[in-house]
KETORRO-293246 format. One record per residue (C-alpha): x, y, z; residue in three letters. Coordinates in steps of 0.25 Angstrom, whole numbers, padded with zeros to 4 digits, always signed. Each point is the difference from the previous one (the first is absolute). Example, Ala and Ser with C-alpha at 12.3 -4.5 7.8 and 13.67 -1.06 7.14 Angstrom:
residues 2
+0049-0018+0031ala/+0006+0014-0002ser/
END
This chain:
residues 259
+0514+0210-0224unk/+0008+0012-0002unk/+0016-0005-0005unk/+0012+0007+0006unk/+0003+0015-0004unk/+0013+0001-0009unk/+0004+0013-0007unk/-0003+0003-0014unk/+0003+0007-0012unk/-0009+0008-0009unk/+0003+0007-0012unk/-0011+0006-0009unk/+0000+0011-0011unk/-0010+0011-0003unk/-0008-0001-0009unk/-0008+0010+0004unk/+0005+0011+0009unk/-0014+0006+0006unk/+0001+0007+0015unk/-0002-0010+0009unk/+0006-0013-0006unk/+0008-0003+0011unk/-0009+0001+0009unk/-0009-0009-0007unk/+0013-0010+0002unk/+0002+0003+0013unk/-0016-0002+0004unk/+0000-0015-0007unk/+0011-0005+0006unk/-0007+0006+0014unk/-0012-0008-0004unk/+0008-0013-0002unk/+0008+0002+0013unk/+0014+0004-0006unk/+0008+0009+0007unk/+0010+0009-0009unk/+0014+0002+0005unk/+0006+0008-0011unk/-0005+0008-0013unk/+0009+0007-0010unk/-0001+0002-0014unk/+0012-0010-0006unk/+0000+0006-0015unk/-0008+0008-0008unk/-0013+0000+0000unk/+0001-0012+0011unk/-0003-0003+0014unk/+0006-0010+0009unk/-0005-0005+0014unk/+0005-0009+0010unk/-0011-0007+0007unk/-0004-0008+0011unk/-0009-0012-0004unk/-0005-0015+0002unk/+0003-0008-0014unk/-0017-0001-0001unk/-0002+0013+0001unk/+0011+0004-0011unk/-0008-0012-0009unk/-0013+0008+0002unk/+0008+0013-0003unk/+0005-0003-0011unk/-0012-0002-0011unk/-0005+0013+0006unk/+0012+0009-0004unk/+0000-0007-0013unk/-0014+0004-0003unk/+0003+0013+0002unk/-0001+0012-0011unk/+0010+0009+0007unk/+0010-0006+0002unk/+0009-0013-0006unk/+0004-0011+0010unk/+0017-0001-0002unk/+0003-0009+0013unk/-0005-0007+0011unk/+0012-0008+0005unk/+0007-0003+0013unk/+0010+0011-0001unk/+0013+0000-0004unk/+0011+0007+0002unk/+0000+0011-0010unk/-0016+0000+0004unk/+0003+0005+0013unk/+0011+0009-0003unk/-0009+0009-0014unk/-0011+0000+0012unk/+0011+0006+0007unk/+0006+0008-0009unk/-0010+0003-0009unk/+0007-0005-0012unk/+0003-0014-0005unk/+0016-0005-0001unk/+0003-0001-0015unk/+0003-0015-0002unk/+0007-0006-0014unk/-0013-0006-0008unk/+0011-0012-0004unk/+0008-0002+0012unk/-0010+0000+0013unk/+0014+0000+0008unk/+0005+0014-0004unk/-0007+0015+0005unk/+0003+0012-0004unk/+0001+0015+0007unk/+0006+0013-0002unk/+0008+0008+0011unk/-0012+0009+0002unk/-0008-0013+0006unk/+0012-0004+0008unk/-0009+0000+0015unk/-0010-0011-0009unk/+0012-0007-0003unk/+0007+0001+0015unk/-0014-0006+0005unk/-0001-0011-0011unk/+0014-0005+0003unk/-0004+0001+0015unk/-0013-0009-0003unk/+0011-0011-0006unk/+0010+0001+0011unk/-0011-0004+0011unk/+0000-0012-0009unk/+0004-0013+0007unk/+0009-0008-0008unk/+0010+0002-0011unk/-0003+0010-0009unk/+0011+0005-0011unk/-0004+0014-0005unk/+0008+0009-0011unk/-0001+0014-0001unk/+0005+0006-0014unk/+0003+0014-0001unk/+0010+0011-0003unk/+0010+0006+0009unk/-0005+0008+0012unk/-0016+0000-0005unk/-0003-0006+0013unk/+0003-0013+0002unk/+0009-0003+0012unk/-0008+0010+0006unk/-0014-0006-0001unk/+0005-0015+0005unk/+0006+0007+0013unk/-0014+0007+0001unk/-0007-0012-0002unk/+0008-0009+0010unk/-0004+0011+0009unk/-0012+0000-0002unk/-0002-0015+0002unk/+0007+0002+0012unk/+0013-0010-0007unk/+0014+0000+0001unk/+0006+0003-0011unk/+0015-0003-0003unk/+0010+0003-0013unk/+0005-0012-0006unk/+0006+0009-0013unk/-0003+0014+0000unk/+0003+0014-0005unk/-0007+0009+0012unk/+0011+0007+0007unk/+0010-0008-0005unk/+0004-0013-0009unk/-0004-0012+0010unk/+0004-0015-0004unk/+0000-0009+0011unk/+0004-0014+0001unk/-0007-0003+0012unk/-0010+0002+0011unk/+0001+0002+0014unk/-0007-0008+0012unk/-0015+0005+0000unk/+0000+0006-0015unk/-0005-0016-0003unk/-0014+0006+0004unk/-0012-0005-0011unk/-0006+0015+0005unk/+0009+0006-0006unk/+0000+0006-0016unk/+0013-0004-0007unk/+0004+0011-0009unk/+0011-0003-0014unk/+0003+0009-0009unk/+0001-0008-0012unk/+0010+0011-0008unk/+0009-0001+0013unk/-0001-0014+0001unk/+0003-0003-0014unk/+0013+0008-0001unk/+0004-0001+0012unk/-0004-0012+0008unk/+0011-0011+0001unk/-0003-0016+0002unk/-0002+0004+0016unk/-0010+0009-0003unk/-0007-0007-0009unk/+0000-0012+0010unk/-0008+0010+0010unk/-0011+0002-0011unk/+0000-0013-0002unk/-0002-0001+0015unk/-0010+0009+0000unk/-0008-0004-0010unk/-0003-0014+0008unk/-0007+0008+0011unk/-0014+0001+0003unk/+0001+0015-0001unk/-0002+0012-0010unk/+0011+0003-0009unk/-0001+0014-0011unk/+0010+0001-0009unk/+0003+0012-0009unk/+0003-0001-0013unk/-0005-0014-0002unk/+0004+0000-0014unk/+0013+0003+0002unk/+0000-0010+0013unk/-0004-0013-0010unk/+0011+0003-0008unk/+0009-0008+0010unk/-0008-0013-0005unk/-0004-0005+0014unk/-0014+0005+0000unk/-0009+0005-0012unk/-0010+0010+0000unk/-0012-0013+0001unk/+0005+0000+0016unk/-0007+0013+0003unk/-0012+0001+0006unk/-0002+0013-0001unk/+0006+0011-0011unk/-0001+0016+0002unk/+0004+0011-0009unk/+0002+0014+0005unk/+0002+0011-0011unk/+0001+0013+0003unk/-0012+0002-0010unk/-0007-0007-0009unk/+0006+0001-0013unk/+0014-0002+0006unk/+0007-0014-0004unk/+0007-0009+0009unk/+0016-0003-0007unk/+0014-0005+0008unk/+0008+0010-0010unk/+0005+0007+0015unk/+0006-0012+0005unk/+0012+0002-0008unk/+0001+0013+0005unk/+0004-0003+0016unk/+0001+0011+0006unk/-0014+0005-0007unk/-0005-0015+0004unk/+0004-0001+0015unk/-0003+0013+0005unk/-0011+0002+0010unk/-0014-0005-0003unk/-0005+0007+0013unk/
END
């Protein structure tokens, strides 16, 4: 008997490439009854499928794919979230080999970005994301777009878009766990007084998602460390760019638009 179909995630490299690999691919998974949903090449020289399968026919597939002379089995996994989003994209997010927690991206990749964040904010739960990054590369602008697109709420608890925000306190209806709190950890440090660090503290208690910007700067008030987040992400305006806090000095520079 046949198991239930889930969705799968296969990655193989070239070894070989010859006209018609992929449809030698394509025609084995026809012949073991596994549908392809998506196929994208996911890095050089790579392929990426995500595919519909019972758990004995992806047993049976796998020997076959490994004694295969044109190609080198990568994956074969249930997918995860950076699976789905290289079948995507087309490319893989770039993830820090020593901390699993933190993933890096440059401005030009800022719609792969706006649709990871998206993927964590449909999350259930609380989730405590940081985003690094220098003044107006993008940040603030990619969290609005991602509430968006995961159809959230988002509101300012410390922020430089517009103009300076520190509040102290919500309103009836803002206690929503839908919602994406958003803390601008610059702001918050240098600005915040005891009320407003009351209402992170709030905050923070609720099952809901939570980004603050400039996490580093945010753990210097010695409540929260950096061990707390679930998620760190880095945008740079390009690759070789460096990440520093020299601005913050600098406060009309540092609370200027971020937009």
């Amino acid at each position: 008997m046949v198991g239930k179909k889930l969705v799968w995630y296969l990655e193989y490299e070239i070894n070989i490439n010859r006209p018609g690999l992929l449809g030698d691919i394509s025609s084995l998974l026809g012949m073991l009854s596994i549908n392809i949903i998506t196929i994208n090449g996911v890095d050089r020289g790579r392929r990426g499928l995500l595919i519909l399968s019972s758990k004995e026919r992806i047993q049976r597939l796998e020997p076959i794919l490994r004694t295969m002379e044109t190609i080198r089995l990568i994956k074969l996994r249930e997918p995860t979230l950076r699976d789905r989003l290289a079948v995507r994209h087309g490319r893989y997010i770039q993830r820090d080999e020593e901390d699993k927690r933190t993933f890096r991206f440059v401005r030009d990749e800022i719609g792969l970005l706006v649709d990871f964040m998206s993927e964590i904010f449909k999350e259930e739960g609380h989730k405590l994301i940081g985003i690094r990054g220098m003044p107006r590369v993008g940040k603030t602008e990619s969290l609005v777009a991602a509430s968006v697109s995961a159809n959230k709420r988002w509101i300012f608890i410390s922020s430089t878009l517009l103009k300076q925000t520190i509040r102290d306190k919500l309103i009836e209806g803002e206690y929503d766990t839908e919602s994406v709190f958003l803390i601008d950890g610059a702001v918050s440090l240098k600005r915040g007084n005891e009320r407003h660090w009351s209402l992170i503290r709030e905050i923070m208690q609720l099952p809901a998602i939570k980004v603050v910007e400039h996490p580093d700067l945010f753990v210097q008030k010695g409540e929260y460390s950096l061990r707390d987040f679930d998620y760190i992400i880095e945008l740079r305006n390009n690759q070789d760019e460096e990440i520093t806090y020299e601005m913050v000095n600098k406060q009309n520079t540092f609370f200027g638009f971020d937009f």
